[in-house]
VOGU-3710 file (C-alpha; in Angstrom, 3 decimals, decimal comma):
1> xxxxxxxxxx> 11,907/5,706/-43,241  11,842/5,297/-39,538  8,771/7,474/-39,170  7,159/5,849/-42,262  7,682/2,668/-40,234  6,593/4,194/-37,010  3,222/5,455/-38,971  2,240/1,953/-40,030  2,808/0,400/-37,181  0,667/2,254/-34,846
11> xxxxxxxxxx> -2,394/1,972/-37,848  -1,604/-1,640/-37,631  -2,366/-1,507/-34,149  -5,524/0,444/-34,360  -6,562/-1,727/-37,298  -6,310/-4,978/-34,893  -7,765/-3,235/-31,549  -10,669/-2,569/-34,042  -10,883/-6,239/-35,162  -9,634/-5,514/-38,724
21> xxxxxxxxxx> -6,986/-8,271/-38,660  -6,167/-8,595/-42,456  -5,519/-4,808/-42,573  -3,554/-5,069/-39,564  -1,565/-8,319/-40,770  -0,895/-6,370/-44,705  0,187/-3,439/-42,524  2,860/-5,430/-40,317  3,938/-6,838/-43,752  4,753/-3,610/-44,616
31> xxxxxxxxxx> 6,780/-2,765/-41,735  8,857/-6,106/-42,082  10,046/-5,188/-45,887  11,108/-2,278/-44,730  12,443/-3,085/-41,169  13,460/-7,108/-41,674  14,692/-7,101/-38,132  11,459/-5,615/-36,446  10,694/-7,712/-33,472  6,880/-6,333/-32,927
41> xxxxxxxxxx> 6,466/-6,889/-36,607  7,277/-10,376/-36,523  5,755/-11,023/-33,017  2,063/-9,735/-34,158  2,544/-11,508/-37,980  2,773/-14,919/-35,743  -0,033/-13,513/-33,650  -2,362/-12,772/-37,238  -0,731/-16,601/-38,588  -1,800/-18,293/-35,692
51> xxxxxxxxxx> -5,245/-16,666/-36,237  -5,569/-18,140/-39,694  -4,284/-21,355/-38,374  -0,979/-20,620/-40,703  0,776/-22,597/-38,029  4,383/-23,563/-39,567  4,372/-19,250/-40,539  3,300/-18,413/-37,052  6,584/-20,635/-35,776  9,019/-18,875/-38,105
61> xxxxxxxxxx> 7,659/-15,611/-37,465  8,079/-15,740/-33,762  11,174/-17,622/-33,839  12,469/-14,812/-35,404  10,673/-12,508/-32,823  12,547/-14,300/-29,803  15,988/-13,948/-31,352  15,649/-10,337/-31,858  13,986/-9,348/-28,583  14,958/-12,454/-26,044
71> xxxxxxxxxx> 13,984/-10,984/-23,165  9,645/-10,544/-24,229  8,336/-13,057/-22,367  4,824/-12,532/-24,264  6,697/-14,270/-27,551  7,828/-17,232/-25,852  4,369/-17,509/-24,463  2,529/-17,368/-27,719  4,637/-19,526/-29,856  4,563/-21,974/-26,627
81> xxxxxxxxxx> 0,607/-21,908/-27,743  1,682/-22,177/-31,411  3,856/-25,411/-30,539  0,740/-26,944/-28,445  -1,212/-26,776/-31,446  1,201/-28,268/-33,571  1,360/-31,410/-32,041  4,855/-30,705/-30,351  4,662/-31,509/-26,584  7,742/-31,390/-26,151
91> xxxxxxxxxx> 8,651/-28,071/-27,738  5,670/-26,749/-25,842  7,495/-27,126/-22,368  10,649/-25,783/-23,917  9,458/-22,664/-24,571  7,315/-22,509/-21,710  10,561/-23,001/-18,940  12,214/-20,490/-21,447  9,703/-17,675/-21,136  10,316/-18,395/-17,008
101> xxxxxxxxxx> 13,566/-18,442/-17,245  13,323/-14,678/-18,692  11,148/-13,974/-15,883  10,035/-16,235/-12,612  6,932/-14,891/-11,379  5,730/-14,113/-15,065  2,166/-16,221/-14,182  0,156/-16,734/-17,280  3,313/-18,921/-18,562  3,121/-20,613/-15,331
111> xxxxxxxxxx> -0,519/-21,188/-15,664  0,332/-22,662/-19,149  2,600/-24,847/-17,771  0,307/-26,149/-15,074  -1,893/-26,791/-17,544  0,711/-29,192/-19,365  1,788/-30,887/-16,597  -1,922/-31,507/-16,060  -2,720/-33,066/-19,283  0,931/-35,182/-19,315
121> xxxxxxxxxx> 2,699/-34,723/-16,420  1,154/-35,958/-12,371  -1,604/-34,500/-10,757  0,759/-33,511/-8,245  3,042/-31,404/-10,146  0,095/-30,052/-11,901  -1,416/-29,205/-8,325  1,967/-27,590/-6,917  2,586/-25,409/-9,808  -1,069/-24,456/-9,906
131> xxxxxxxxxx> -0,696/-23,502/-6,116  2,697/-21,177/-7,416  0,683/-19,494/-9,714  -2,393/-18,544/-7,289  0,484/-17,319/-4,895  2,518/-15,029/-7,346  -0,449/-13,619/-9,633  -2,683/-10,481/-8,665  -5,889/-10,916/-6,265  -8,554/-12,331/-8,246
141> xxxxxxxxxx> -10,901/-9,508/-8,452  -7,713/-8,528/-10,642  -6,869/-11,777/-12,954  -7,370/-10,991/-16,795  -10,887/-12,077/-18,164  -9,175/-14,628/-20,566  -7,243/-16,026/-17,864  -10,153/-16,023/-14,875  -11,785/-19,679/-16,280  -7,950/-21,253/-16,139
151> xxxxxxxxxx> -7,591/-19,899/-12,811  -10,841/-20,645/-11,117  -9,954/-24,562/-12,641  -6,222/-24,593/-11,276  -7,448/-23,277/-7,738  -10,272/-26,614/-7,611  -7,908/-28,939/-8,975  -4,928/-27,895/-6,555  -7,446/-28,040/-3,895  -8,983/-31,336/-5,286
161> xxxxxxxxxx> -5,628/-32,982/-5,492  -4,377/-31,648/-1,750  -7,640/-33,096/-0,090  -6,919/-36,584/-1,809  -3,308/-36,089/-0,541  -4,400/-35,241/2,731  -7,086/-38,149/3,081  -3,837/-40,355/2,154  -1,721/-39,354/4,986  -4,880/-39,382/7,047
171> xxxxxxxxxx> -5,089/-42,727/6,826  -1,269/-43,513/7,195  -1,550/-42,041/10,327  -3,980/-44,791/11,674  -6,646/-44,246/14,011  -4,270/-44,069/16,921  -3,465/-40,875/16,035  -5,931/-39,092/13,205  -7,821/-36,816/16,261  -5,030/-35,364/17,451
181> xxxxxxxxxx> -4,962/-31,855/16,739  -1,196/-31,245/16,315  -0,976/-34,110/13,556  -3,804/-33,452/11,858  -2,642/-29,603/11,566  1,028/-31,362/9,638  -0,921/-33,235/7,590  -3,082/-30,428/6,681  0,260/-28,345/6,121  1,860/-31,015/4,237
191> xxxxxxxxxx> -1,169/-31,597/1,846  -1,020/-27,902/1,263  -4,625/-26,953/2,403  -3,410/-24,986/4,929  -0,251/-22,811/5,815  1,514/-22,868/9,337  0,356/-20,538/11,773  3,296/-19,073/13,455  3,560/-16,271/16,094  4,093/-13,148/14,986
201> xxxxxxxxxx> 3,368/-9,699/17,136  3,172/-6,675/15,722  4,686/-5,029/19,218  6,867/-7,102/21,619  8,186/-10,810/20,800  8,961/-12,900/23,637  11,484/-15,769/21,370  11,211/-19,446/22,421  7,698/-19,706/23,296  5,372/-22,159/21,989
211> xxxxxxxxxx> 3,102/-21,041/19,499  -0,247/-23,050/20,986  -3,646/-21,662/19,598  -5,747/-22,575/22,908  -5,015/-22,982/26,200  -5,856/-25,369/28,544  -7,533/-22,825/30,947  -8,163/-25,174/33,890  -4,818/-24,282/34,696  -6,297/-20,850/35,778
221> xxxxxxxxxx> -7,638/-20,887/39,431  -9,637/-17,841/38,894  -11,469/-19,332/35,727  -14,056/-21,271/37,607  -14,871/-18,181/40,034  -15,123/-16,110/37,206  -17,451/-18,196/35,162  -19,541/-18,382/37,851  -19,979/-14,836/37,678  -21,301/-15,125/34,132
231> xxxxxxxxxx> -25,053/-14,071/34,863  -24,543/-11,122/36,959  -22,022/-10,220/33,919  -24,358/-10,451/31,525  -26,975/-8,641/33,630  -24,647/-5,915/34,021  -23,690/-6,123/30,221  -27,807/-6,071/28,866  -27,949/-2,856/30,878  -25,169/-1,304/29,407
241> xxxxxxxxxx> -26,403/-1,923/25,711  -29,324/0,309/26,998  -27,952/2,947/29,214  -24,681/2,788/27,932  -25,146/2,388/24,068  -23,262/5,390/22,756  -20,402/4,248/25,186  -20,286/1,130/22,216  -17,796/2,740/19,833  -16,104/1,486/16,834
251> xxxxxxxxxx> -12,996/-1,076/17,998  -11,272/-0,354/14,710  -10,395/3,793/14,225  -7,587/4,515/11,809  -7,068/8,306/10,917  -6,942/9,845/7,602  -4,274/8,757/5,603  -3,182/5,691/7,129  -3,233/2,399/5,670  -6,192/0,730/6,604
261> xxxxxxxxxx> -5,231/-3,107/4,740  -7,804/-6,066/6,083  -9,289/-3,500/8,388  -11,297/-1,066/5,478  -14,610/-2,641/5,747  -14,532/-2,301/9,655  -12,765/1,078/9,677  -15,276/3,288/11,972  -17,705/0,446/11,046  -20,840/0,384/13,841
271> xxxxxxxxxx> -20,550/-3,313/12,942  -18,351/-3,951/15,519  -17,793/-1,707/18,519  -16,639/-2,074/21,907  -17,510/-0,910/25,840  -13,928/-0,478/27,691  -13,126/-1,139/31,342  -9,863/-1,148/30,231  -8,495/-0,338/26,972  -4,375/-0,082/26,120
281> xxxxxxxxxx> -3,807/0,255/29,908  -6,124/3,151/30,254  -9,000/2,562/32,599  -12,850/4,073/31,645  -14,060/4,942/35,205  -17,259/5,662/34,200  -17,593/2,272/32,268  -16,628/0,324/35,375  -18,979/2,169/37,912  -21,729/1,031/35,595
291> xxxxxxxxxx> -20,245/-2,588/35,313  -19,372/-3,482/39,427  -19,463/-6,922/39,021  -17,858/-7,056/35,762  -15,072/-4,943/37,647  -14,973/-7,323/39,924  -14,304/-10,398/38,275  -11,870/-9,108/36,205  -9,264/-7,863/39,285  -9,299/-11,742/40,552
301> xxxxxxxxxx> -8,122/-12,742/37,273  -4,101/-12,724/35,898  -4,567/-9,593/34,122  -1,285/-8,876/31,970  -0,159/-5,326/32,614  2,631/-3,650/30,336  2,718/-0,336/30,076  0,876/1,367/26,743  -0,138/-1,947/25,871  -2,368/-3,849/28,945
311> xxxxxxxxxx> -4,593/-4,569/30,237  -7,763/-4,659/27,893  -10,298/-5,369/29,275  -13,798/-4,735/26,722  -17,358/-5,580/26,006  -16,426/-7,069/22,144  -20,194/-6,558/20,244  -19,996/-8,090/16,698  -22,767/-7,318/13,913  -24,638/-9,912/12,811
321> xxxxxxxxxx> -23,175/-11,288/9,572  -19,829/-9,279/9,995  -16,330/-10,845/9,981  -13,205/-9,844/12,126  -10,460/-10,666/9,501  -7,681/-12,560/9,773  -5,268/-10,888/12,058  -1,922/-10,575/14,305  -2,207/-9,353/18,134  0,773/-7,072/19,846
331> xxxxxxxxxx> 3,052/-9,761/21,880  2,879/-13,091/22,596  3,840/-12,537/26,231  -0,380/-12,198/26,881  -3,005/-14,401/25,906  -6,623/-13,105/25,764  -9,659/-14,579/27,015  -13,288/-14,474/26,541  -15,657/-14,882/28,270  -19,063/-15,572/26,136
341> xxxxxxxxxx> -22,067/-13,616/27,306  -24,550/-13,297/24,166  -23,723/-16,178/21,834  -26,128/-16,808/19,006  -25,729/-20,193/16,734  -23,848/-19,835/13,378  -20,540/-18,359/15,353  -17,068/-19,332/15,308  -13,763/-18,485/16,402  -10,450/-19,434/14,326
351> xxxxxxxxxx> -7,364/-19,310/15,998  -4,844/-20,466/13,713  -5,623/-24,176/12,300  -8,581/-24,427/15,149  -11,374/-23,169/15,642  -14,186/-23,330/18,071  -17,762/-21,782/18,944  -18,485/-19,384/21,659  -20,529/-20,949/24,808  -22,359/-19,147/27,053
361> xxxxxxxxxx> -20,061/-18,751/29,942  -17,680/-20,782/29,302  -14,032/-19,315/28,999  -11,355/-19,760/26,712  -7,701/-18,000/25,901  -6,000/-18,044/23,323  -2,083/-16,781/21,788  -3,354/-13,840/19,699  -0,133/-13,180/18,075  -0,856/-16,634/16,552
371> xxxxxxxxxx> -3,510/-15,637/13,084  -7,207/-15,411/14,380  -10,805/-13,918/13,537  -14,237/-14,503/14,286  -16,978/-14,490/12,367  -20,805/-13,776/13,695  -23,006/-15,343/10,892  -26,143/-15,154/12,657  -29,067/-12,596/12,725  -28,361/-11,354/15,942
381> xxxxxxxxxx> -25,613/-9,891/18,180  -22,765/-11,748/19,614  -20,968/-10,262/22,773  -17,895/-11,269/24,591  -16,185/-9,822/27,427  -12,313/-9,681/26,236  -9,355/-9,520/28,214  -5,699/-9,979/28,386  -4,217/-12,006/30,738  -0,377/-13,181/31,215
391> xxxxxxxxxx> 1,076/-15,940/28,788  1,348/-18,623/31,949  4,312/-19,858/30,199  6,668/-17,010/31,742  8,186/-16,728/35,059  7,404/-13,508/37,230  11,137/-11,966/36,863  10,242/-12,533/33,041  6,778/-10,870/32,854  9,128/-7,680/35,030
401> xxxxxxxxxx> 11,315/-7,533/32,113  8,191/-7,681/29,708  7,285/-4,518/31,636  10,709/-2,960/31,158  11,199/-3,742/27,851  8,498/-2,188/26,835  8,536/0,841/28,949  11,932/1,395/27,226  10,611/1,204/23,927  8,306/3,751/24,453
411> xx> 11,100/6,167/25,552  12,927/5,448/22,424
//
């Protein structure tokens, strides 16, 4: 009997994946005189009901279907459809918060239930459990092709709703206060079109330092000298991209077999490659007798120094139309400056919630343990000279044990 019962169900199966759904349904009928208590049977006979619009059957069937398997999240799902359909709005949120109850982060029932709260419930519900579903669902290039049109309308109306939200408390703020970049970053976050933007370093944490995007770098005496410097620089930069060019190497070089994450399209990627004067501490003597000035300029500056780790000090050449994705640095405890040499229009740096263009000589640091990229979307290439330089935030007896903590960890 069992294998009799095994037999039609699989033809029912085939029968349906082939689009015969009356051959499937009489086969699944089959199964359920012999098996009453068959919870596939009944689960695919409110499937073939609902098809035919048999909408009272479809109900019963996977009714039935819930109380002998509880814990299928798929039946709650489709007789929350069958309930819809019916008329019963109520019912239909039952069964929806019962099919999450069985399992959280099952999405499509959260996309259903979105949906309801969009047609009866606030926008703002609608919007926030939209935004749950985008967060616990697959990347899209992965989303089901029945579900992609649902998703692609939650995503605009969660964004829709969170701009109207965040013109709101826009305004609430008066205009006292709607330029200033640290409240209109909360409102952002509160709105929910953008997430915080804490530090986080993939090396050495220094705890209990602000996480600020840009600094001011007037603070830096050796800014203005530097800057100054910016044409002999470039001079000395123009003639490396000629004598030099096969000193430009790829910035990003992962070996075989490691993860490469954000970093695949750039992996070994001419797209954006690099000149060192000084690169994880290491100093390219051959790179710096070719760059004098460069050289120069960079020894008056605060260059941070911690062992394995700084200084950095590199030519940055970006692609044209080529992203640097959205990334941690190592520690907090340096910031890292550039200083623009061959800017193009069309070019932006993010650094966190702000963002900025690149001007010819014109410096700026930034906390790279705080989220960044930069994105070249001209024709032509952008260049930067890139170095580290000490968080001014700590004391010289703290940058020491910066230095010794990290020594240590190498030894470990």
């Amino acid at each position: 009997m069992a294998i009799e019962i095994e037999i039609w169900a699989n033809e029912a199966e085939r029968a349906a994946g082939a689009g015969n759904w009356a051959q499937a349904e009489a086969l699944w009928r089959k199964v359920v005189e012999k098996s009453p208590n068959h919870p596939k049977a009944h689960h695919r006979l409110g499937i073939h009901a609902y098809q035919r619009r048999a909408l009272k059957e479809a109900a019963n069937h996977l009714e039935r279907a819930i109380a002998l398997a509880p814990l299928d999240p798929f039946i709650r799902l489709m007789l929350a459809n069958v309930e819809r359909d019916i008329g019963n709005i109520r019912g239909e949120l039952e069964v929806l918060d019962g099919a999450l109850a069985v399992d959280a982060y099952f999405y499509p029932a959260l996309l259903a239930k979105a949906i309801w709260q969009e047609l009866h419930s606030t926008p703002s519900a609608a919007a926030e459990t939209y935004r749950n579903v985008i967060k616990i669902a697959p990347p899209e290039n992965q989303w089901p092709r029945e579900l992609k049109d649902q998703m692609l309308h939650g995503r605009n109306f969660a964004q829709k709703v969170s701009q109207g939200t965040h013109d709101k408390l826009l305004a609430a703020l008066g205009s006292d206060w709607q330029n200033n970049a640290k409240w209109r970053e909360a409102v952002s976050i509160m709105a929910g079109l953008t997430k915080p933007y804490p530090s986080i370093c993939n090396q050495l944490y220094v705890p209990r330092l602000p996480a600020t995007t840009f600094f001011d770098v007037s603070c830096f005496e050796w800014v203005k000298e530097m800057e100054a410097q910016t044409d002999a620089i470039l001079e000395e930069l123009q003639a490396a991209l000629v004598n030099r060019k096969d000193g430009f190497t790829p910035y990003i070089q992962y070996l075989p077999g490691q993860p490469v994450n954000q970093w695949a399209e750039l992996n070994h990627s001419d797209r954006w490659t690099t000149l060192p004067l000084w690169l994880g501490g290491k100093k390219y003597e051959e790179n710096i007798a070719a760059c004098p000035k460069t050289f120069e300029a960079l020894s008056n500056a605060d260059l941070a120094d911690i062992d394995g780790l700084c200084p950095n000090a590199i030519f940055s050449a970006l692609a044209p139309h080529t992203e640097i994705p959205p990334h941690n640095g190592e520690t907090n405890a340096r910031l890292v400056a550039h200083l623009p040499l061959i800017v193009p229009d069309n070019c932006v740096f993010k650094c966190g919630f702000d963002e900025r263009p690149w001007i010819k000589g014109e410096i700026f640091a930034f906390d790279d343990s705080i989220e960044h990229a930069a994105y070249n979307n001209s024709d032509e290439l952008r260049v930067v000279l890139l170095f580290d330089i000490w968080n001014p935030l700590l004391s010289m007896e703290e940058r020491e044990i910066v230095r010794i903590l990290a020594r240590t960890m190498r030894e470990c």
